[in-house]
C-alpha positions, 0 to 999 in steps of 0.5 A, a space after each residue: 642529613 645536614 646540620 649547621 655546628 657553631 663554635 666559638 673563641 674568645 681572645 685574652 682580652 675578653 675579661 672571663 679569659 684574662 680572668 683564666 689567665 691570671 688565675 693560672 699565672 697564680 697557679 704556675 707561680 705556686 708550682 714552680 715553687 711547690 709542686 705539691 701546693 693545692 691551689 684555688 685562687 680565683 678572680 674576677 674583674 670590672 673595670 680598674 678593679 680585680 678581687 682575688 679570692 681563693 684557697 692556697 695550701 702551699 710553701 710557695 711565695 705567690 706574690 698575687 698583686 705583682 702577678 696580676 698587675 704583669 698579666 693586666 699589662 701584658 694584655 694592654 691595660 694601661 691603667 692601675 689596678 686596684 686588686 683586693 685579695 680574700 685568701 685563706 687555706 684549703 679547708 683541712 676537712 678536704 686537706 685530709 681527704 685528698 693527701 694520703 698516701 695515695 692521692 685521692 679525688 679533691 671533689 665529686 665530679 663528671 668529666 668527659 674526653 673527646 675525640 674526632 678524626 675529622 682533623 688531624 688535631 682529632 678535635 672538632 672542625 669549627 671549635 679548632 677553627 674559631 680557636 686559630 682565629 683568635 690565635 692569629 688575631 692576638 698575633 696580628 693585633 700585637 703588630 698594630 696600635 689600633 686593635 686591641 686585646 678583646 675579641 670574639 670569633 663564632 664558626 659554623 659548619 655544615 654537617 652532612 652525614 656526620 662529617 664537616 662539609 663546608 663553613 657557612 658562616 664565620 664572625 669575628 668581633 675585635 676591640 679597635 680605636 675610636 679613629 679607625 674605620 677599616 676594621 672589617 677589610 683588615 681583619 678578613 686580609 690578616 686574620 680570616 683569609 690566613 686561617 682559612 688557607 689551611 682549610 680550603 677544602 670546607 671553603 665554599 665561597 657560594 655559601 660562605 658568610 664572613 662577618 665582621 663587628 656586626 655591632 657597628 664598633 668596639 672601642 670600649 673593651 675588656 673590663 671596661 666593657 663587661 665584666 670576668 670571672 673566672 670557669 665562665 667558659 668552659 665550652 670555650 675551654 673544650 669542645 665547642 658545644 659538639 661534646 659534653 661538658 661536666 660542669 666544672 671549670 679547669 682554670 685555678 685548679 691544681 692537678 689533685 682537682 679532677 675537674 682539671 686533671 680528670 678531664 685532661 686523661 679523658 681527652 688521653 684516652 678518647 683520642 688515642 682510641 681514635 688514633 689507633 683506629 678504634 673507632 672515628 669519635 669516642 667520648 669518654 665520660 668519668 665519674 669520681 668521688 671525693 677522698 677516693 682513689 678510684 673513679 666511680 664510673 666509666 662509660 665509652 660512646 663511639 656514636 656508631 663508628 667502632 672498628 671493633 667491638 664495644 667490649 674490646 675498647 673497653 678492655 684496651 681501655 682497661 688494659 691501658 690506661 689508669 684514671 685513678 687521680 694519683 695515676 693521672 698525675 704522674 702519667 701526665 707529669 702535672 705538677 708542674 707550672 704547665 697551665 698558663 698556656 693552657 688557659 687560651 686558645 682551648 686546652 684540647 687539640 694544641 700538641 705542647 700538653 701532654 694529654 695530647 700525645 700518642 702512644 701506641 695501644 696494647 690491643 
């Protein structure tokens, strides 16, 4: 059976992402000063104004207008911001819910891990893809004055009995001034052709369909374009539409909030399930309540390539792994400033964090 996957990135210009991005800035800022510090400080943003919103509970000194204004200049905005700030504390009713002696779940919620062994990453081909697009654009963008910090890319692949067969087609849309006119030639030569080097065995250039900035142009981008807010892509932010998704965005959160850290061990586990060979995709789906210290529910889905029993990877599971919110903070050590490099380019598959080691199972 064949099917066509499609996956897309977004680059840090594109105004949800710089929304991320800041919103994460906050939350390192606050870390480095406080790692106990219960952060939900969000943004959004349309052209030269940025309103930032939230819940801080922390002894941490985060001055939010200089942080915004160093991201907003990194990115390549010129221009002053007007940034207007409505912050307040953390609700005490959820205070005294989550800081016991044991640290407890900030919220109800879903979470979902996954893993394929279809790459080395054991992430799926065409989000992996379309996220080193990207990378590779920002870093070819920085070395010119005529692209600039949005951009888009979109991967489809072919599947062919559940294994990636070819890339059939691959769009890139980027920001570029109004006088430049080679926009395509010199983002296949610098930024596709590049990216696809590693992956010339899903290379077939019979049916092969690059685009590029099918719109014609796209010189008025970022907030003056569109406008951001922070959570609006979260399947940006995970597996490209291959797994599910719980519904709950990671960017501003700090580790107590299991949207974030939930998610992160249950990309631990499924991908150590298939690095130990149990099994070619898995994903992990867990449920948590709020002021508890366990989670709800677990559930394990192989899709069918289990190498051993259902009821033995639940036990190695089981045997070892911990998904209680206090566990996974101090198994992955998350309470440092770690997360402003998560919030581009997915924060799966990129082996700097570390819900994406390998340890070898008790089995």
């Amino acid at each position: 059976m064949k099917k066509i996957v499609t996956s897309e990135s977004v680059n840090i210009g594109h105004p949800d992402k710089t929304c991320d991005v800041i919103a994460d800035a906050f939350l390192d800022a606050a870390l480095s000063q406080d790692p106990n510090a219960q952060m939900a400080v969000e943004c959004a943003i349309k052209n030269n104004k940025l309103f930032v919103y939230g819940e801080a509970t922390t002894t941490a000194n985060v001055d939010y207008r200089k942080i915004a204004t160093e991201v907003l200049s990194e990115i390549g905005y010129t221009q002053p911001f007007d940034i207007v700030l409505e912050l307040s504390q953390q609700s005490p009713d959820i205070n005294q819910a989550v800081v016991k002696q044991k640290l407890c779940a900030n919220d109800q919620g879903i979470v979902f891990g996954y893993a394929t062994n279809e790459t080395k990453e054991l992430m799926p081909l065409p989000i992996l893809v379309a996220h080193k697009i990207m990378q590779r654009y920002e870093e070819y963008r920085k070395t010119t004055s005529v692209f600039f910090a949005d951009a888009k890319c979109q991967v489809s692949v072919c599947y062919e009995d559940g294994k990636p067969s070819h890339f059939t087609t691959i769009l890139v849309s980027a920001s570029h001034a109004k006088e430049f006119d080679l926009v395509s030639a010199k983002i296949m030569q610098n930024v596709i052709f590049p990216t696809l080097e590693e992956y010339k065995q899903f290379v077939d250039t019979d049916d092969l369909k690059l685009i590029v900035n099918p719109s014609g142009k796209f010189t008025i981008w970022g907030s003056h374009g569109d406008s951001g807010c922070v959570g609006r892509k979260i399947v940006v932010d995970t597996y490209g539409g291959v797994a599910k998704v719980g519904g709950g965005c990671f960017s501003s959160k700090n580790a107590t909030k299991v949207d974030r850290s939930g998610a992160y061990y249950a990309r631990y586990v499924a991908k150590n399930l298939v690095a130990n060979g149990l099994c070619d995709r898995c994903e992990i789906e867990v449920s948590y309540g709020i002021g508890l210290a366990e989670p709800l529910s677990l559930a394990i889905e192989t899709f069918g390539t289990e190498k051993v029993s259902l009821d033995k990877i639940y036990e190695v599971v089981k045997n070892n792994f911990d998904f209680s919110p206090d566990n996974i903070i101090k198994e992955l050590n998350l309470l440092r400033p770690i997360y402003k490099q998560t919030a581009c380019y997915g924060h799966f598959g990129r082996e700097q964090f570390p819900w994406e080691k390998v340890i070898e199972l008790k089995i």
